[in-house]
C-alpha positions in Angstrom: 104.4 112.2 84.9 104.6 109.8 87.6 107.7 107.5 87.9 106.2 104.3 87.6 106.7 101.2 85.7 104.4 100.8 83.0 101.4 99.2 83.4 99.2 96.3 82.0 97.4 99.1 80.5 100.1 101.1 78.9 101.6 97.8 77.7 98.5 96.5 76.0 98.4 99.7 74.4 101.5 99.7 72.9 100.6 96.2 70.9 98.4 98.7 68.9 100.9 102.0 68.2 103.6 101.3 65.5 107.4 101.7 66.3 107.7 105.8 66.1 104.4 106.3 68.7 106.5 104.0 71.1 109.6 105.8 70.1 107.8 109.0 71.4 106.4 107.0 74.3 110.2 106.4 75.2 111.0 110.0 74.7 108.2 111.2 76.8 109.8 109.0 79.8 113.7 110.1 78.8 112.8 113.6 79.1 110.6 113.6 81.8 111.3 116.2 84.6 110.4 113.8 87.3 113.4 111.7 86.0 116.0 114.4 86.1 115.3 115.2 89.3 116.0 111.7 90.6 119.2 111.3 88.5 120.1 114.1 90.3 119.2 112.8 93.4 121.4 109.8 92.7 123.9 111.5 92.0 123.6 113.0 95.6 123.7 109.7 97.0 120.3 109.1 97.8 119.5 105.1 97.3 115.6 105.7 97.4 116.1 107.1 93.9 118.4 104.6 93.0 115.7 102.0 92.4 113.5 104.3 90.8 115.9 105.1 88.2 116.7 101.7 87.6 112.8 100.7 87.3 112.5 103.9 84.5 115.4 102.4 82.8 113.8 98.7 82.7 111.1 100.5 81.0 113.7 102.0 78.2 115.2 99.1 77.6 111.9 97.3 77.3 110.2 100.0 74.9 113.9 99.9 73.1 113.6 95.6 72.5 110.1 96.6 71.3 110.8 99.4 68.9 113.6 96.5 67.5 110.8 93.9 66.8 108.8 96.0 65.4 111.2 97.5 62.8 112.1 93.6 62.4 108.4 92.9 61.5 108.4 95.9 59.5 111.6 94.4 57.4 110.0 91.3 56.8 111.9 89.8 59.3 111.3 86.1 59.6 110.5 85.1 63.5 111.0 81.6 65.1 108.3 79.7 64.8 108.0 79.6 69.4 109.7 82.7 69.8 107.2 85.4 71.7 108.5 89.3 70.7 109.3 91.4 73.8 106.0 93.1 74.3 104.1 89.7 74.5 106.7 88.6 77.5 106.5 91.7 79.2 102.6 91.1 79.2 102.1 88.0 80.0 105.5 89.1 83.3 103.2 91.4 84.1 99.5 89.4 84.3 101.2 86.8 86.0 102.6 89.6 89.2 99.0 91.3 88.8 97.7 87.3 89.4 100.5 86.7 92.0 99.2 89.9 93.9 95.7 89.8 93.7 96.4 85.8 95.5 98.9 87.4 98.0 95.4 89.9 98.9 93.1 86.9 99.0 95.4 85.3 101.5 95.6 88.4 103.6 92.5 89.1 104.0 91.4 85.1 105.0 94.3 85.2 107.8 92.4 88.7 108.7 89.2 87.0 108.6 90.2 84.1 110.4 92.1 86.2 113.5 88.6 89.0 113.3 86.6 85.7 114.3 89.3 84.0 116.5 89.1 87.5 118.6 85.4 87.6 118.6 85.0 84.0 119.7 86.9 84.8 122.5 85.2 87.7 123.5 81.6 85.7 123.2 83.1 83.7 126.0 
């Protein structure tokens, strides 16, 4: 297991499991070997694995808040009428940074274009 955030993928998934199969989804990223060994690493002062740590732990908390709705719903729970449940924000976070990225690309590769036709403008001449 790679220590990534999870993805658009894994969270759309998750809309369909019920509250223990995300409960073993956060247990499969607790006990993860991959995570030890950068816990350890943190411990031995190395930043780099800092931030990864703190990205896997984002993803606890964020399967945790889901695991809590979904016991809510369970209950019988009334919701507010506006108010989205965690996985639904964490979505719609996430489709938005795809969006932003896949923009950021666009624009890179028009600057690219633009200097690839700048430089072969000059050379025609």
């Amino acid at each position: 297991m790679k220590l990534d955030s999870l993805t658009l993928d894994e969270l759309l998934e998750l809309e369909d499991d019920n509250e223990l199969d995300v409960f073993f989804k956060l247990v499969e990223i607790i006990s993860s070997k991959e995570l030890k060994q950068r816990v350890v690493k943190v411990v031995q002062n190395n930043d780099t694995a800092g931030v990864d740590v703190r990205r896997v732990l984002q993803d606890v908390k964020l399967l945790s808040n889901v695991i809590r709705d979904k016991i809510q719903v369970r209950k019988g729970v009334a919701w507010k009428p506006n108010k989205e449940d965690t996985l639904t924000k964490a979505i719609k976070v996430e489709e938005k940074r795809i969006k932003k990225e896949k923009e950021s690309v666009a624009k890179r590769e028009q600057v690219v274009a633009r200097a690839k036709a700048a430089r072969e403008a000059r050379t025609i001449e």
